[in-house]
C-alpha positions in Angstrom: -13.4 -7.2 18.9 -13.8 -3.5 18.5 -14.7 -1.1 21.4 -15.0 2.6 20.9 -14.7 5.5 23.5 -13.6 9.2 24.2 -10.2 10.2 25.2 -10.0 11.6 28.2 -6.2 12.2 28.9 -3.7 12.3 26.6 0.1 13.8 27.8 1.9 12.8 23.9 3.3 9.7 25.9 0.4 8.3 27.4 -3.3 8.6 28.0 -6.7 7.0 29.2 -10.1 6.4 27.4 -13.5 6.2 28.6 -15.2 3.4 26.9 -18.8 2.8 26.5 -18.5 -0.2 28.8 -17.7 2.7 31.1 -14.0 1.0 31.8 -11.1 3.3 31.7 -8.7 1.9 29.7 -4.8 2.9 29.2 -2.7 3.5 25.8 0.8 4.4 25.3 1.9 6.3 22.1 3.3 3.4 20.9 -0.6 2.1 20.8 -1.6 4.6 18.2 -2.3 3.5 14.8 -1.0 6.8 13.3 1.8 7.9 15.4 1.8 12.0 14.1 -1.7 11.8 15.1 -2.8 14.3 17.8 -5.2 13.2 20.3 -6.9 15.9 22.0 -9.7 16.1 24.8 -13.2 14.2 24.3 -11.8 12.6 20.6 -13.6 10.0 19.7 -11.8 7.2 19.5 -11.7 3.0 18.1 -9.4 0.7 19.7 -8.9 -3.1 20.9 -9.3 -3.6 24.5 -6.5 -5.9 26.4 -7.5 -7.1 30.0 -4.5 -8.1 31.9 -4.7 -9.9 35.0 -3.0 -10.1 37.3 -3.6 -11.7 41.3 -4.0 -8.1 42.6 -4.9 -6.2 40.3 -6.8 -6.4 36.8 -5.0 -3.6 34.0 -7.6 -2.7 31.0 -5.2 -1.1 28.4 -6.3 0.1 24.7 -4.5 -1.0 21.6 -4.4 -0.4 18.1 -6.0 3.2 19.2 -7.5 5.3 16.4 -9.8 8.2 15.6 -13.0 7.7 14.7 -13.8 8.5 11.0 -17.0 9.8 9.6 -18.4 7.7 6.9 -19.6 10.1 3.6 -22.6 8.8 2.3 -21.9 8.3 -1.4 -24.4 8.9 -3.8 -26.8 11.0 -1.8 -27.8 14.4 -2.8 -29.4 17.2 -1.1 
């Protein structure tokens, strides 16, 4: 299941989201769908959430992270 959020830390190794079930989750580069990709501040962001747990402690890490496209409406005009 899809869950979408905002990135908001991202070092080039590793980073958190914000998602809009207001968990922070983790991702490693290695999560990214498109490696080269640069994440930056507030980027909007798809991934899959992972909820690892463990007796003392529960981990919410992101994977198969990617940015979140616009969709262009085809066949509208102005």
């Amino acid at each position: 299941m899809k869950n979408y959020g905002i990135v908001t830390d991202y070092n080039g190794f590793s980073g958190n989201i914000k998602g809009i079930d207001a968990i922070d989750y983790k991702f490693l580069k290695e999560d990214l769908v498109q490696k080269e990709e640069n994440f930056e501040l507030n980027k909007h962001v798809e991934f899959e959430p992972q909820v690892i747990e463990k007796p003392d402690f529960t981990f919410y890490r992101a994977n198969y992270v990617k940015t979140l496209q616009k969709k262009q409406e085809v066949g509208r005009s102005k």
